[in-house]
Every structure is written in C-alpha cells, then in structure tokens.
Steps between C-alpha positions, in 0.01 A plus 500: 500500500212640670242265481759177512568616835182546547330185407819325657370659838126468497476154343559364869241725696250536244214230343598433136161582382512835600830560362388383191178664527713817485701474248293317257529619118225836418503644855831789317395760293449362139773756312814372708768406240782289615677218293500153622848458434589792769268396783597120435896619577418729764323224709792286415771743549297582863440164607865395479622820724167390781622168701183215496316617196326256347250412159230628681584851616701553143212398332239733724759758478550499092061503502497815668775646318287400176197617683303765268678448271404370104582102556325220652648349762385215711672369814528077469565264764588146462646215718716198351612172678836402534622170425572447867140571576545831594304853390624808343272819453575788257355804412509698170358740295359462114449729298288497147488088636862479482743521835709836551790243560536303183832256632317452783340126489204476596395117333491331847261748662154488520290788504318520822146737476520903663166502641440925514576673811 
C-alpha cells in the first residue's frame, strides 16, 4: 500500500525520469525473494482502496515492489488512437517479455521508447 500511495502522490510533483530513474530494475539487493503473483495483488488490492490511481503509478509501484528481486521487469509505455481521433496512454510492466497483467489488452498500444533518466 506503501508505495501505491506513494507513487499516487509524487507522480504529480516529480519528473517521470527521475521516478523511474529510482526505481528502475538492479538498484534492490539481488537476494530479495518475493513472488510475482503476491506483489501483482498487492498493487491491485492497494490501488483499488487509493482514489485516482492509475496504469502508471501501479505499474511503478509493482517495479519497486519487484525491485531486487530474481525477475526482470521492464516498465512499457504505449499510446493508441481512438476511433474518434482521440489518444489513450498506458503504462505496464513485463516481465521475462511477457506483461504482469495477462487479460489486460494491450494490441492497440504502441510502445513508445524510455530514454534513461
């Protein structure tokens, strides 16, 4: 719940780069053991209880819960045009190449490039 809130409160004030800067994957110490599975429903079960969370401070959140820890996890962003001509932007996290969110669909998006922090 910790960093949900977190993220959900420093995402405003703060440049993205440096948040992700921080909390980029091998910056943990390398014996951490947690199970995907967990830190996947914690960020969930947090980000329903924390009003205005959205894909991209779950997804920044779940990194640094993963953060040290065996897998490799990488944060995506894509953008996808609506048939009215409108954009939508989403964030998520992959892990091993495949997203932490499997129902999530993710065909319309295209992956925009994280230039490092």
């Amino acid at each position: 719940m910790g960093w949900v809130a977190l993220l959900r409160l420093l995402l405003p004030s703060l440049p993205f780069s440096t948040l992700h800067r921080w909390l980029s994957p091998g910056r943990g110490s390398a014996n951490r053991s947690i199970e995907l599975a967990d830190a996947r429903w914690a960020v969930m079960a947090a980000a329903r209880r924390i009003p205005g969370t959205h894909c991209l401070a779950r997804s920044l959140a779940l990194q640094a819960l993963l953060q040290g820890s065996a897998l490799q996890t990488e944060l995506r962003i894509g953008v996808a045009k609506h048939p009215g001509g409108s954009l939508a932007a989403h964030a998520w996290i992959t892990c091993d190449g495949h997203p932490v969110f499997p129902d999530e669909d993710l065909s319309a998006y295209t992956l925009l490039p994280l230039r490092p922090g």
